[in-house]
C-alpha positions as CSV (number, residue, x, y, z in Angstrom):
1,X,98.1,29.1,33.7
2,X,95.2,26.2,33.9
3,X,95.9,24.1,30.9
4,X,93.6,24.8,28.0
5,X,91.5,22.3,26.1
6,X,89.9,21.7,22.4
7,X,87.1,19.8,22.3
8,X,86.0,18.8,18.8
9,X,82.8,16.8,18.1
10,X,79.8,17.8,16.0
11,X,77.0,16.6,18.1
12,X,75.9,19.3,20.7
13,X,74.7,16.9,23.3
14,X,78.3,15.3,23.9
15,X,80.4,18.8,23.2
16,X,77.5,20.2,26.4
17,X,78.9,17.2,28.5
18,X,82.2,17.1,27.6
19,X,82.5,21.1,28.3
20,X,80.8,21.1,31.6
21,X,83.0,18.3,32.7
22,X,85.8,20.0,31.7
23,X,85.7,23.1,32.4
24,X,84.1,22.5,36.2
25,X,87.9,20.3,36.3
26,X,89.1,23.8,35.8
27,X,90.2,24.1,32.5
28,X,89.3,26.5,29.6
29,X,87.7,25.0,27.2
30,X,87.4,26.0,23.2
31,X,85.1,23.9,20.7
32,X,84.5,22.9,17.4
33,X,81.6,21.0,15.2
34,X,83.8,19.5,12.5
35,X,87.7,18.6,10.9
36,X,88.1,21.7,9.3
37,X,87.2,23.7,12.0
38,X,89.4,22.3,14.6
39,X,92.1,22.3,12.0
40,X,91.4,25.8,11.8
41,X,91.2,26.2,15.4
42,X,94.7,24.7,16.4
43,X,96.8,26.4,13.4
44,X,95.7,29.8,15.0
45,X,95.2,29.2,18.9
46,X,97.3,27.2,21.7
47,X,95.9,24.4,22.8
48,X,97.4,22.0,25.7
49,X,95.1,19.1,24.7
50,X,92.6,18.1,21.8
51,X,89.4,15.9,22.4
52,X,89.1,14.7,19.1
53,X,86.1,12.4,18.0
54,X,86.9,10.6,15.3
55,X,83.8,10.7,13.2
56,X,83.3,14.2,12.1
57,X,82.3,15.8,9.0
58,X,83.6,17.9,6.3
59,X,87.6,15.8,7.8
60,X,87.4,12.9,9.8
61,X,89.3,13.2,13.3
62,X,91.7,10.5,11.8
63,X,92.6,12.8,8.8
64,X,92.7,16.1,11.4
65,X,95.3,14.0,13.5
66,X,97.7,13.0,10.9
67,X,97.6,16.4,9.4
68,X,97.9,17.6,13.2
69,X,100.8,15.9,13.8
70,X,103.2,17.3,10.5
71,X,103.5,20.4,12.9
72,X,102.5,19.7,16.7
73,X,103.0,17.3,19.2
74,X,100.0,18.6,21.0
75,X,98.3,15.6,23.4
76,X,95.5,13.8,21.2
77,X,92.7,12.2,23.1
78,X,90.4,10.6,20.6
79,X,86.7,9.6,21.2
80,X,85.4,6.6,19.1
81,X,82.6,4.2,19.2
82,X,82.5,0.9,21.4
83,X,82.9,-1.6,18.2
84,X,85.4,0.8,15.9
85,X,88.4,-1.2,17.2
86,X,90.4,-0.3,14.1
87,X,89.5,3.6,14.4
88,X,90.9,3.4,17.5
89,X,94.1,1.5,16.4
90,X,94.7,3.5,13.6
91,X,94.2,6.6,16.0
92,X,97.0,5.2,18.2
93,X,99.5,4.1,15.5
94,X,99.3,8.0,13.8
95,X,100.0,9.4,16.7
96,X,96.9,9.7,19.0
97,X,97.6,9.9,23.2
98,X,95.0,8.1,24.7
99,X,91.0,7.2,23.5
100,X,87.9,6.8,25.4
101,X,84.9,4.8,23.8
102,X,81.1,6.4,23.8
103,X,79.4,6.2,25.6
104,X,82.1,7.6,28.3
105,X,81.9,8.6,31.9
106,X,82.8,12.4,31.6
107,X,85.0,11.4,35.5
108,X,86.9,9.3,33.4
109,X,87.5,11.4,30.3
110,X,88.7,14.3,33.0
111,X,90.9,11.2,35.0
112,X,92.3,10.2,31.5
113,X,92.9,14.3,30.7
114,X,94.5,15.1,33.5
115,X,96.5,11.7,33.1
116,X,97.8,13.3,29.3
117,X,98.9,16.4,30.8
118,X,100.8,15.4,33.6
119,X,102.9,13.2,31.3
120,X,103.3,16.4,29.3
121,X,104.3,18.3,31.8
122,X,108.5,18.8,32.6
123,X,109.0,17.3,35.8
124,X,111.4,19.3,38.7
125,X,113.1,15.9,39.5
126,X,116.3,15.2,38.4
127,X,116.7,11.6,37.3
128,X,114.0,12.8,34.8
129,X,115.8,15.8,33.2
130,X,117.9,13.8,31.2
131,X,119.0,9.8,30.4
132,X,120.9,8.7,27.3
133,X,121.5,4.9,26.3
134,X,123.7,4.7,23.6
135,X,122.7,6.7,20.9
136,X,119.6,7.9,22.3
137,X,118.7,10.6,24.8
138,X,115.5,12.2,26.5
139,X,115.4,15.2,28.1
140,X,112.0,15.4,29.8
141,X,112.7,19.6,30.4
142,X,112.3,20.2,26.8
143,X,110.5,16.9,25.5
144,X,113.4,16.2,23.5
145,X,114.1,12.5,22.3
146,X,117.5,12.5,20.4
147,X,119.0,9.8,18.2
148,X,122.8,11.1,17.3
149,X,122.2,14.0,15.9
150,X,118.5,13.8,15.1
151,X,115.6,14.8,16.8
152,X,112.6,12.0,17.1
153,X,109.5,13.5,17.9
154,X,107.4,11.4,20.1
155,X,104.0,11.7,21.9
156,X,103.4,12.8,25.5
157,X,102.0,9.2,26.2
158,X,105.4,7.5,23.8
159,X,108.4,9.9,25.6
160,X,106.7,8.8,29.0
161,X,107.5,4.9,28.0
162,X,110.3,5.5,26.9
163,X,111.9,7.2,29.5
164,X,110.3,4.4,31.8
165,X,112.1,2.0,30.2
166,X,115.1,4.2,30.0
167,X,115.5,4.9,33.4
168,X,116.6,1.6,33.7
169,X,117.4,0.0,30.6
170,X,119.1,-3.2,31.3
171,X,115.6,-4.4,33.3
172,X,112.9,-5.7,32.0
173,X,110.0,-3.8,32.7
174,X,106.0,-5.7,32.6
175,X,103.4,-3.9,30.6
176,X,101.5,-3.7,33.9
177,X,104.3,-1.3,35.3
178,X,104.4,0.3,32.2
179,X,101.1,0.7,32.0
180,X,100.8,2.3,35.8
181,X,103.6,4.3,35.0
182,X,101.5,5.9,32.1
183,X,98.4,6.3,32.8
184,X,98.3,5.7,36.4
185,X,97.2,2.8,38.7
186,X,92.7,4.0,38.8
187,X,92.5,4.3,34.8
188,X,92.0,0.9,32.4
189,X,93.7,0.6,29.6
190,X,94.2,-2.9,27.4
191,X,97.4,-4.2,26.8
192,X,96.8,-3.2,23.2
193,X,97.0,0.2,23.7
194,X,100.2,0.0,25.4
195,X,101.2,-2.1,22.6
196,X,100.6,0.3,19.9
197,X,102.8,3.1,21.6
198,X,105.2,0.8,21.7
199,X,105.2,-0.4,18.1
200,X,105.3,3.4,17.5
201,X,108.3,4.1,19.4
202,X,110.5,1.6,17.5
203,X,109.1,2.8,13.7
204,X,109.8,6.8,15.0
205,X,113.3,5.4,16.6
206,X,114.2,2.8,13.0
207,X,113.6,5.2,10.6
208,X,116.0,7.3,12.6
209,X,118.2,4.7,12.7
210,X,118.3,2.4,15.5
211,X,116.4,-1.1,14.7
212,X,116.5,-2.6,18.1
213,X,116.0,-0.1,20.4
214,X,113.4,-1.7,22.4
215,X,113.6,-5.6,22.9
216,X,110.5,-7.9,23.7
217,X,111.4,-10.7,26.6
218,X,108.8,-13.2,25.7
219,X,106.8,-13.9,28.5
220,X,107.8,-11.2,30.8
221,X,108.3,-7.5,29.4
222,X,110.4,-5.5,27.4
223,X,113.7,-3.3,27.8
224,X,116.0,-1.6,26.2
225,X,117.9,-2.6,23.2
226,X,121.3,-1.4,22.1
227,X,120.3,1.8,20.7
228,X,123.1,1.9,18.4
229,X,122.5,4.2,15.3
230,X,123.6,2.5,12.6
C-alpha cells in the first residue's frame, strides 16, 4: 500500500502545492487547516507521515506534536519559517523527524519525505534485524529500542542513528556519515539538526537508565558508550 500522508497547514496556497507535489510522488494525501483538526485527524485515521507547519491556529504545530507524540511515533516533518531557528529546535528536541524552511522547493519536501519513510520502513537485511550493545537493543523489524527490560521509544530519524552507530559501536562514526546515513548523500541538513537527534537519544536512553550511551570524541565523531543500565 503507497504510504499515506497528512498535510496540515492553514494557508490554502501552500496545502495546493504541497498536495500536488505529493500526491503526483504517489502518495495519498489527507489535509487539515489547523491543530485541532489534525489532532483530530490522526486520533481517528492512519497516517504514515505528518507535514506539520508549525504556525497554525486554534494549536500551534509545536503543541499538536508533543501531544502527538504521548501516543504515536508517527514520522513528523515540520514546516517553519527561514528566521524561526528556535521553532525549529524545539520541533527537533520534542520529537519532530526532519523540517524544511518556507519558502521550500516542493522536489525537496518529496526528497526529504521519501527520505522519512525509508528510515521507517523494516529493512529485509539481516545485520539490520537486530544489534544489542550491552544493555541496549534495536530491532529494526519491529522498531523496537530496548534498554533491559524497558522499551525507549525513539523517532524514525533517532532509531536510524542509533542503529548507525550500533552497528559498529566501538568506531567512531563523523556526523557527515551519520548524516549520509540519515538522510542521504543529495539532501542538506546542518550539523545542528543531527545534533538535536542526538541529544534526544541520550535524554530518551538516561531517563531509562544508561547515562553514557553515546560518547562525543572531540574533534572527530561520536560512538557508542557502555550502555550499562544502571
Amino acid at each position: 500500500m503507497p504510504n499515506r500522508i497528512l498535510v496540515v497547514d492553514d494557508d490554502p496556497t501552500i496545502r495546493d502545492v504541497i498536495g500536488f507535489a505529493v500526491e503526483k510522488a504517489g502518495f495519498p494525501t489527507a489535509f487539515a487547516n489547523d491543530g485541532l483538526a489534525a489532532l483530530t485527524a490522526i486520533r481517528s485515521e492512519a497516517f504514515d507521515l505528518i507535514v506539520l507547519d508549525i504556525g497554525l491556529p486554534e494549536m500551534d504545530g509545536l503543541a499538536v506534536c508533543r501531544e502527538v507524540r504521548r501516543f504515536s511515533d508517527v514520522p513528523i516533518l515540520f514546516l517553519t519559517a527561514l528566521d524561526d531557528e528556535i521553532d525549529r529546535i524545539v520541533g527537533m528536541e520534542i520529537g519532530a523527524d526532519d523540517y524544511v524552511t518556507k519558502p521550500f522547493s516542493p522536489r525537496e519536501l518529496v526528497a526529504r519525505i521519501r527520505a522519512i519513510l525509508k528510515r521507517a520502513r523494516p529493512s529485509d537485511q539481516a545485520e539490520n534485524r537486530a544489534l544489542r550493545w550491552g544493555s541496549l537493543e534495536v530491532d529494526s523489524d519491529r522498531h523496537l529500542c530496548r534498554l533491559g527490560d524497558a522499551e525507549v521509544a525513539l523517532t524514525a530519524s533517532e532509531f536510524t542513528l542509533l542503529t548507525s552507530l550500533m552497528r559498529r559501536p566501538e568506531h567512531v562514526v563523523t556526523r557527515a556519515q551519520l548524516m549520509e546515513t540519515v538522510y542521504g548523500h543529495n539532501i542538506h541538513v546542518s550539523d545542528r539538526t543531527i545534533d538535536s537527534h542526538i541529544r534526544n537519544i541520550r535524554a530518551k536512553l538516561g531517563a531509562a537508565g544508561c547515562e553514557d550511551a553515546i560518547v562525543t570524541v572531540h574533534g572527530v565523531g561520536l560512538r557508542m558508550g557502555s550502555c550499562r543500565k544502571t
